[in-house]
C-alpha positions as CSV (number, residue, x, y, z in Angstrom):
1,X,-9.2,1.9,16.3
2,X,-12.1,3.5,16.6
3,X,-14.3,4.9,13.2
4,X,-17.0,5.5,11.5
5,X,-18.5,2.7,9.9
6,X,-21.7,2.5,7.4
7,X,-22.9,0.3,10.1
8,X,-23.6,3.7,11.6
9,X,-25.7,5.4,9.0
10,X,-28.7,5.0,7.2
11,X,-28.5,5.4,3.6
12,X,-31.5,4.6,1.3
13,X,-32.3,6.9,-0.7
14,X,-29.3,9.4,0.0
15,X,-26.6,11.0,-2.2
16,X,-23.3,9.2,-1.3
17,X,-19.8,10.8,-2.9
18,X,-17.8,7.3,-2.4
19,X,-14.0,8.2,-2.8
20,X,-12.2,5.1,-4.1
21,X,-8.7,4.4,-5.3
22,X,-9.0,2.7,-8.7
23,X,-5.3,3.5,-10.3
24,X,-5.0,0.7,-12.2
25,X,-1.8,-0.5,-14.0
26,X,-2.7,0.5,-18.3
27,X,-1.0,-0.4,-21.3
28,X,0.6,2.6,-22.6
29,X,-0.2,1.8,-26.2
30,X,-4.0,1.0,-26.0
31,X,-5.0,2.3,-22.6
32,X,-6.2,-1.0,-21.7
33,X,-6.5,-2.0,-17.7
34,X,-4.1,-4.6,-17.2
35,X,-4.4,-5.5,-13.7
36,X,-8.0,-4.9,-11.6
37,X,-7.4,-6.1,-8.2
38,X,-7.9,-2.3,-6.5
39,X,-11.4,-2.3,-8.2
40,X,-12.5,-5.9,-7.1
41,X,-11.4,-4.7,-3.3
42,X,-13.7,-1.3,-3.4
43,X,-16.2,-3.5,-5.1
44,X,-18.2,-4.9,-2.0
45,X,-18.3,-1.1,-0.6
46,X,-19.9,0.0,-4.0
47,X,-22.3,-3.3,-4.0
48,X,-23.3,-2.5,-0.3
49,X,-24.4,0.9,-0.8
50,X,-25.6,0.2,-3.8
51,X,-27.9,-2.8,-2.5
52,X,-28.9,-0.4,0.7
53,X,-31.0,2.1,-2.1
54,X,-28.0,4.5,-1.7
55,X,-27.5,6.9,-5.0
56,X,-23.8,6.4,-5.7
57,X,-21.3,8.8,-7.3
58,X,-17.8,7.5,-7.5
59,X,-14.8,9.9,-7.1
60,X,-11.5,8.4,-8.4
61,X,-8.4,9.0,-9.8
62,X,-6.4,7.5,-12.3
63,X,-2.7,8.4,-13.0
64,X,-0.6,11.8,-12.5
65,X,-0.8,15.2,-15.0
66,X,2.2,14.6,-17.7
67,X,2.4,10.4,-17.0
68,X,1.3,8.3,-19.6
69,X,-0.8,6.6,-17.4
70,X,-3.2,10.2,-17.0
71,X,-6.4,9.0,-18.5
72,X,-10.3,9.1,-18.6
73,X,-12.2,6.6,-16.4
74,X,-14.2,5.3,-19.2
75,X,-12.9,2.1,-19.0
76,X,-12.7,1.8,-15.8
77,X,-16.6,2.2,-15.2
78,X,-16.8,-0.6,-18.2
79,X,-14.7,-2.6,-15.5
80,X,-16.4,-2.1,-12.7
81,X,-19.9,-2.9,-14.3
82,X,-18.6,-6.3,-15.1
83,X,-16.8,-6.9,-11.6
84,X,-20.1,-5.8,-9.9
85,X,-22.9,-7.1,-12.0
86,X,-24.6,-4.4,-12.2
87,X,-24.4,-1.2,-14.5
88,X,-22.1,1.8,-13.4
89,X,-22.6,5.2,-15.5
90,X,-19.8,7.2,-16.5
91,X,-20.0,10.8,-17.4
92,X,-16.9,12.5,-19.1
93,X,-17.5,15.2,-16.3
94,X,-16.2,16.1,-12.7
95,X,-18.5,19.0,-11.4
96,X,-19.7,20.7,-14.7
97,X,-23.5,20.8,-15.5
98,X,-23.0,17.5,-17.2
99,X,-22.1,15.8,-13.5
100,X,-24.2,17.7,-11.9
101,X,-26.9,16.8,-13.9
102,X,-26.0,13.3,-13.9
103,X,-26.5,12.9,-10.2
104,X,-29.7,15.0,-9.8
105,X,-30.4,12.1,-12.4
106,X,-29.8,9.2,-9.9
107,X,-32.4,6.9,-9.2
108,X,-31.9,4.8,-5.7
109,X,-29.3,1.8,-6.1
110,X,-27.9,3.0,-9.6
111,X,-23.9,4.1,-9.6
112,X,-22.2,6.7,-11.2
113,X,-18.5,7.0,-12.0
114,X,-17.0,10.6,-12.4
115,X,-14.0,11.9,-14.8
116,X,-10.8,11.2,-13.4
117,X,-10.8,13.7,-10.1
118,X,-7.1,14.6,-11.2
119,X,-8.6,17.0,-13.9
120,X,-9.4,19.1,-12.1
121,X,-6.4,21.6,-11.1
122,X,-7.6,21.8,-7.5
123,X,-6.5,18.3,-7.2
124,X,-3.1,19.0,-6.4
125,X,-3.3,21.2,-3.8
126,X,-3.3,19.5,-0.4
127,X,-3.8,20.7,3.0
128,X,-6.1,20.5,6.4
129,X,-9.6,19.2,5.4
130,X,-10.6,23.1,6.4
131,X,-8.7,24.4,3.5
132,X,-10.0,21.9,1.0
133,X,-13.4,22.0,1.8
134,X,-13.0,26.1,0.8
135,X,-11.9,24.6,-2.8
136,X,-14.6,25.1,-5.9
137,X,-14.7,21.0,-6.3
138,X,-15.8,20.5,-2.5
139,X,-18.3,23.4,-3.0
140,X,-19.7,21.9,-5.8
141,X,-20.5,18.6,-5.2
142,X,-21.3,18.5,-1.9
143,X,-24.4,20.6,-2.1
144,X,-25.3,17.6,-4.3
145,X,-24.6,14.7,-1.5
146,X,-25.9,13.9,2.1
147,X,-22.7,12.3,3.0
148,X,-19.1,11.5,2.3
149,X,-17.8,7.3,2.3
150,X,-14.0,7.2,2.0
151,X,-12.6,3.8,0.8
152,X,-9.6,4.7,-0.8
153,X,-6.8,3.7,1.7
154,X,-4.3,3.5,-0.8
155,X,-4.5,7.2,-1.0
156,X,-5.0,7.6,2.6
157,X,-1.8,9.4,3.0
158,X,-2.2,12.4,1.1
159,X,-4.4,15.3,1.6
160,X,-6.1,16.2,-1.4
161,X,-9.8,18.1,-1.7
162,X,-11.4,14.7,-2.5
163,X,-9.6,12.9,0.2
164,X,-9.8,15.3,3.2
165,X,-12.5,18.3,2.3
166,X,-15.5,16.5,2.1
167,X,-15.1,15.5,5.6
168,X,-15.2,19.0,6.7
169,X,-18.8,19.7,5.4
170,X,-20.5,16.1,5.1
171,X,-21.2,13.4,7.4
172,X,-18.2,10.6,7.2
173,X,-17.4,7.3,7.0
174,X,-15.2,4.5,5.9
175,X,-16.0,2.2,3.4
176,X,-15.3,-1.1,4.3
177,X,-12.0,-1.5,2.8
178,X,-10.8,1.7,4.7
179,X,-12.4,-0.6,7.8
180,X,-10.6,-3.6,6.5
181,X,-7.2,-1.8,6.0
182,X,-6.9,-0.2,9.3
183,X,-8.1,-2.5,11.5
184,X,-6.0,-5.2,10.0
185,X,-2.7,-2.5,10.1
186,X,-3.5,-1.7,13.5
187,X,-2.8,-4.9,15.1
188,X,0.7,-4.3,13.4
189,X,1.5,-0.9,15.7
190,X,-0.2,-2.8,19.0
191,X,1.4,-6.6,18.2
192,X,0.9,-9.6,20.3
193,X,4.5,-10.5,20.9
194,X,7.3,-11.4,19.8
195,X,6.6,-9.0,16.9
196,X,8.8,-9.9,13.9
197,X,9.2,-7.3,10.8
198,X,10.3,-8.5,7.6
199,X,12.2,-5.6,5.5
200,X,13.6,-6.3,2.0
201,X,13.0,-5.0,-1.5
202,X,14.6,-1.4,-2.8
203,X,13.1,1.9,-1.4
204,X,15.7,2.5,1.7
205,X,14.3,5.8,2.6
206,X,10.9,3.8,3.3
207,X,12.4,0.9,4.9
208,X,14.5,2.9,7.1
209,X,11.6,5.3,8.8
210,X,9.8,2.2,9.5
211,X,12.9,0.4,10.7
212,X,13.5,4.0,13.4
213,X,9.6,3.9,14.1
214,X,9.1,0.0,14.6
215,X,12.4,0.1,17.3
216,X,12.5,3.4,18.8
217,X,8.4,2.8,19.9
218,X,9.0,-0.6,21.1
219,X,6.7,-1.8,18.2
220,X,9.1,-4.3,16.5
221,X,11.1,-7.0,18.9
222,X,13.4,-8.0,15.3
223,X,13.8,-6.9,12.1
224,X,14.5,-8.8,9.4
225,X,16.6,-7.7,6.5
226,X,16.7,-8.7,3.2
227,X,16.8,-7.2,-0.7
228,X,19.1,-3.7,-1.4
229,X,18.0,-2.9,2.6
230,X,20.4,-6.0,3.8
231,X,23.2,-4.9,1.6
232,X,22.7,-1.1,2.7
233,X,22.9,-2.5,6.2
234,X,25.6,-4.8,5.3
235,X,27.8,-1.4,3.6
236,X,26.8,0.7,6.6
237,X,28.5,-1.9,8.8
238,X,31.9,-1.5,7.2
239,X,31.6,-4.7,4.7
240,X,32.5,-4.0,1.5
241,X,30.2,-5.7,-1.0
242,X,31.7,-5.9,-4.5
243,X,32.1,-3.9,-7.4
244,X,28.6,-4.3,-9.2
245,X,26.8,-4.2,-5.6
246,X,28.4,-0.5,-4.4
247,X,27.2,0.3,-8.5
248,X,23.7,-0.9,-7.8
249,X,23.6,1.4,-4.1
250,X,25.0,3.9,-5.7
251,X,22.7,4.0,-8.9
252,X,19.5,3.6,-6.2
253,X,20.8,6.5,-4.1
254,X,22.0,4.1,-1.6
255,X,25.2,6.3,-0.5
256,X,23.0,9.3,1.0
257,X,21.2,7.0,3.2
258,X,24.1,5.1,4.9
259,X,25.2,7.5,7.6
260,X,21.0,7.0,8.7
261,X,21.7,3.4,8.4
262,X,24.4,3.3,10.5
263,X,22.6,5.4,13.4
264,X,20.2,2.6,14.0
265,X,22.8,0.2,14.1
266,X,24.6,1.8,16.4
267,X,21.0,1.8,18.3
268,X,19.4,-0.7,17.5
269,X,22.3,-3.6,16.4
270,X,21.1,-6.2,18.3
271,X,17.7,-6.0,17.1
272,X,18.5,-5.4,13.4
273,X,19.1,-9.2,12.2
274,X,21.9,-8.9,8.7
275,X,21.7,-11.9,6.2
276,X,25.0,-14.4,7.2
277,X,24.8,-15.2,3.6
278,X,23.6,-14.5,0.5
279,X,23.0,-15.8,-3.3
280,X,25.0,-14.3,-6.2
281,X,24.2,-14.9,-9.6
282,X,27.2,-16.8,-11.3
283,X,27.3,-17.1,-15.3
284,X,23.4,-17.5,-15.2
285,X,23.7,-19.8,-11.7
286,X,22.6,-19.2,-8.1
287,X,25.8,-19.8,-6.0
288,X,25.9,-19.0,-2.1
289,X,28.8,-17.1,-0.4
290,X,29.0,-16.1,3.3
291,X,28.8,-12.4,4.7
292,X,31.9,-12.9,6.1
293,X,33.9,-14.0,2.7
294,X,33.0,-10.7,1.2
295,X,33.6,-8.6,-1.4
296,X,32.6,-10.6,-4.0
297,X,32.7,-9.9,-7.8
298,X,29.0,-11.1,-8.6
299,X,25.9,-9.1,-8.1
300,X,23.6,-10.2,-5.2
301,X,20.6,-11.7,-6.0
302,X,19.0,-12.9,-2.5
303,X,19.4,-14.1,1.0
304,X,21.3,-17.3,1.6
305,X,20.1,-20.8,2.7
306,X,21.5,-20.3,6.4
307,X,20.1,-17.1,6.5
308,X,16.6,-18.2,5.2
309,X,17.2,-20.9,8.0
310,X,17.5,-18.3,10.5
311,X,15.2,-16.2,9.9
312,X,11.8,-19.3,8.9
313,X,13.0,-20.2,12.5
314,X,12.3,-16.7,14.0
315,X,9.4,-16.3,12.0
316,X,7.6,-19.7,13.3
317,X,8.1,-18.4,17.0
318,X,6.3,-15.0,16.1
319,X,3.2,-14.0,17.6
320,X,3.1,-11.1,14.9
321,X,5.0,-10.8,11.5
322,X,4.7,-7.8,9.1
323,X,6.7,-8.6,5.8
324,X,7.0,-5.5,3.5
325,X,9.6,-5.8,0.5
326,X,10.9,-9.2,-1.0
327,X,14.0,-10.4,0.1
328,X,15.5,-10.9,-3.5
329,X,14.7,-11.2,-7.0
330,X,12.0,-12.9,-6.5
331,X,11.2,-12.8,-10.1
332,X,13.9,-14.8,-11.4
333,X,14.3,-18.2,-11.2
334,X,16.5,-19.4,-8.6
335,X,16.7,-16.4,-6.7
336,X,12.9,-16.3,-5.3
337,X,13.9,-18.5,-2.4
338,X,14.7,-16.5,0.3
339,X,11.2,-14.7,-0.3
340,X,9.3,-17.1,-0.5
341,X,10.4,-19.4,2.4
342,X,9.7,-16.8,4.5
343,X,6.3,-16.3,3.3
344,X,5.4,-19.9,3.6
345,X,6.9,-19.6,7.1
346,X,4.8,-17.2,7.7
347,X,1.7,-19.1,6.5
348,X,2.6,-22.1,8.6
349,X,3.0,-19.9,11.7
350,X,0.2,-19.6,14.6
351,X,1.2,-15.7,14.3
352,X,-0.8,-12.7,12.8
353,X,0.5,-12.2,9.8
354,X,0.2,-9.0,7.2
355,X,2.2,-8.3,4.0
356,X,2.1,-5.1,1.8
357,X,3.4,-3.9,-1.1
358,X,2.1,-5.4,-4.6
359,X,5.6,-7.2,-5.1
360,X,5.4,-9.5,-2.2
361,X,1.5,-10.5,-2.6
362,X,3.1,-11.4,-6.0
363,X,5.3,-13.4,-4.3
364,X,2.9,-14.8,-2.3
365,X,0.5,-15.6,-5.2
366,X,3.4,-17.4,-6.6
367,X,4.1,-19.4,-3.3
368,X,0.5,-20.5,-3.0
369,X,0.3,-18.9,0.1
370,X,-1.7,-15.5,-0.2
371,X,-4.9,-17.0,0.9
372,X,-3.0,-18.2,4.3
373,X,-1.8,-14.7,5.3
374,X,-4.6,-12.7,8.0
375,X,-3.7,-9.4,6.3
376,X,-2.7,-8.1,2.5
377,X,-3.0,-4.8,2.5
378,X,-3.9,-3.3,-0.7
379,X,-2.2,0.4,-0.3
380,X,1.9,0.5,-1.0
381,X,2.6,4.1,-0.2
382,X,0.2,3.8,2.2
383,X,0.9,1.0,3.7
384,X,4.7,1.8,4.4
385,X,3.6,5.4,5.7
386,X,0.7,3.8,8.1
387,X,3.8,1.7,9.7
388,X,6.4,4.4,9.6
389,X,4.3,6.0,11.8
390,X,3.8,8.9,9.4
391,X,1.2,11.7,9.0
392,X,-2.2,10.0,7.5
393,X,-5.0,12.9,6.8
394,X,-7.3,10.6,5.2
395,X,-7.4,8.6,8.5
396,X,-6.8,11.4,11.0
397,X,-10.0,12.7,9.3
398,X,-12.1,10.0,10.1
399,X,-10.8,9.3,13.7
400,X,-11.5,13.0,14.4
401,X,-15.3,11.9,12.8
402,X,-15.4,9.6,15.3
């Protein structure tokens, strides 16, 4: 994949507007950051530019209008100062006389954090980078800047003014998560074979569009099933699961997406592997139960051990494995098994191996094994829309800079 890279462009001494995503998990009583790791992975883009004389101003979000997690970015510049080492200024200010002011004020290698971008009502709007860069917050600041560094994969699929309109007026670049991110994803939609995707967790509608995209491209030789997507599968087959199990797919908004499920069976069967058993939570107990000895009257939990079997084997003979989703819940004890023996399969395997979504690098944290996958992409919405094969603006913008 071919971008633009700060290995491109001279920046001493220049006005750089550095979008990051920083949305970071708060406590809703104190507003305290309770979880950093999106700062600590747009930290060595900040430290680079920073270190290179650049003048720094931070764009970043935090949070949606009307969530509880909508806040100022106060805290997060206090957070950022102590992950970098280095001050980072924070002015309670998007592109008033108080920012504007503030960057004029910028001396070579200092860093400034803006308000929370999402203040502004422009925000919301998305749209071609043409369209955005018409918007008063595009107008504004860019006069200020000589050019635009986007690092904020995570937000890479939307198309907001500070994602997209920049790059209409300002010379562009990724930051070197965005160059991380994509080149790491990339080997995912271009695999060395046999290309093995892992599916589990509980967003269907997510797991299904990359299921289509994976197989109807050629991407994927397997997939994998596991979590609410196995039983979705299993209900769109004909099996009947149990009473608490139909509640669950029903209560998730299972039901509407069975008739798409059972398309790509009907396409795809052979290439769409169904757990042969599975682990049911028994008066407080994991007890296995085959597929084929269905319904049963306990709620599903995880995959089975034959299944887990199965599908450690597959995963060892891999060239490429992409694992989005845990395959049960992994949080409770007794039922993280299926999750994470495929992760430490996948560690053990010669294969190129990615994983996405903050639930399985928890798992993988707790399996020991996160330091032993190629690729852990930091972006969740992002990540599942790169491999679905879905519209990205963020990065169709800086291909088309290329």
């Amino acid at each position: 994949m071919s971008l633009p890279t700060l290995d491109q462009v001279e920046v001493k001494g220049k006005t750089v507007l550095l979008r990051v995503d920083i949305n970071s998990p708060l406590d809703p009583k104190t507003g305290e950051i309770l979880e950093d790791s999106r700062m600590r992975e747009c930290a060595p883009t900040i430290r680079e530019l920073a270190g290179k004389g650049a003048k720094v101003v931070v764009l970043a979000h935090q949070g949606r209008p009307g969530d509880e997690d909508f806040a100022r970015l106060e805290k997060h510049a206090a957070r950022l100062s102590q992950i970098l080492g280095m001050p980072v200024r924070y002015v309670p200010d998007v592109l008033g006389p108080a920012a504007k002011e503030a960057i004029r004020g910028l001396r070579p290698g200092e860093v400034l954090l803006l308000e929370n971008v999402r203040f502004c009502a422009e925000e919301s709007l998305s749209g071609t980078p043409e369209q955005m860069a018409r918007t008063f917050l595009v107008r504004e600041l860019s006069s200020l800047a000589d050019l635009y560094v986007n690092d904020a994969f995570g937000a890479a699929h939307r198309g907001q003014p500070s994602l997209v309109g920049f790059g209409a007026v300002l010379p562009t670049y990724a930051g070197r998560l965005m160059e991380r991110e994509l080149r790491g994803l990339g080997r995912a939609r271009e695999p060395e074979r046999p290309c093995v995707y892992v599916l589990g967790g509980g967003k269907s509608k997510d797991s299904l569009a990359m299921i289509e995209n994976v197989l109807s491209k050629g991407i994927a030789d397997l997939v994998l099933t596991g979590g609410l997507v196995a039983q979705l599968f299993l209900s769109a087959s004909g099996r009947q699961l149990g009473g608490p199990n139909e509640q669950i797919l029903k209560e998730k908004g299972f039901e509407k997406e069975r008739e798409r499920a059972k398309k790509l069976l009907s396409a795809y069967g052979e290439k769409i592997r169904l757990p042969v058993d599975l682990a049911v939570e028994k008066g407080g107990r994991r007890e296995e139960v085959e597929v084929s000895s269905l319904p049963v009257e306990f709620p599903v939990k995880d995959v089975g051990s034959r299944t887990i079997r199965e599908y450690s084997e597959l995963i060892r003979k891999a060239r490429t494995v992409v694992a989005n989703g845990p395959l049960g819940v992994f949080e409770q004890e007794g039922f993280e098994r299926g999750t994470v023996e495929v992760l430490r399969a996948m560690a053990d395997s010669q294969a190129y191996t990615i994983i996405g979504g903050g639930h399985m690098v928890a798992a993988a944290e707790k399996a020991g094994v996160l330091s032993k996958i190629r690729h852990v992409s930091t972006g969740g919405g992002a990540c599942i829309s790169f491999l679905a094969g879905e519209p990205m603006p963020v990065v169709e913008l800086l291909l088309r800079k290329a």
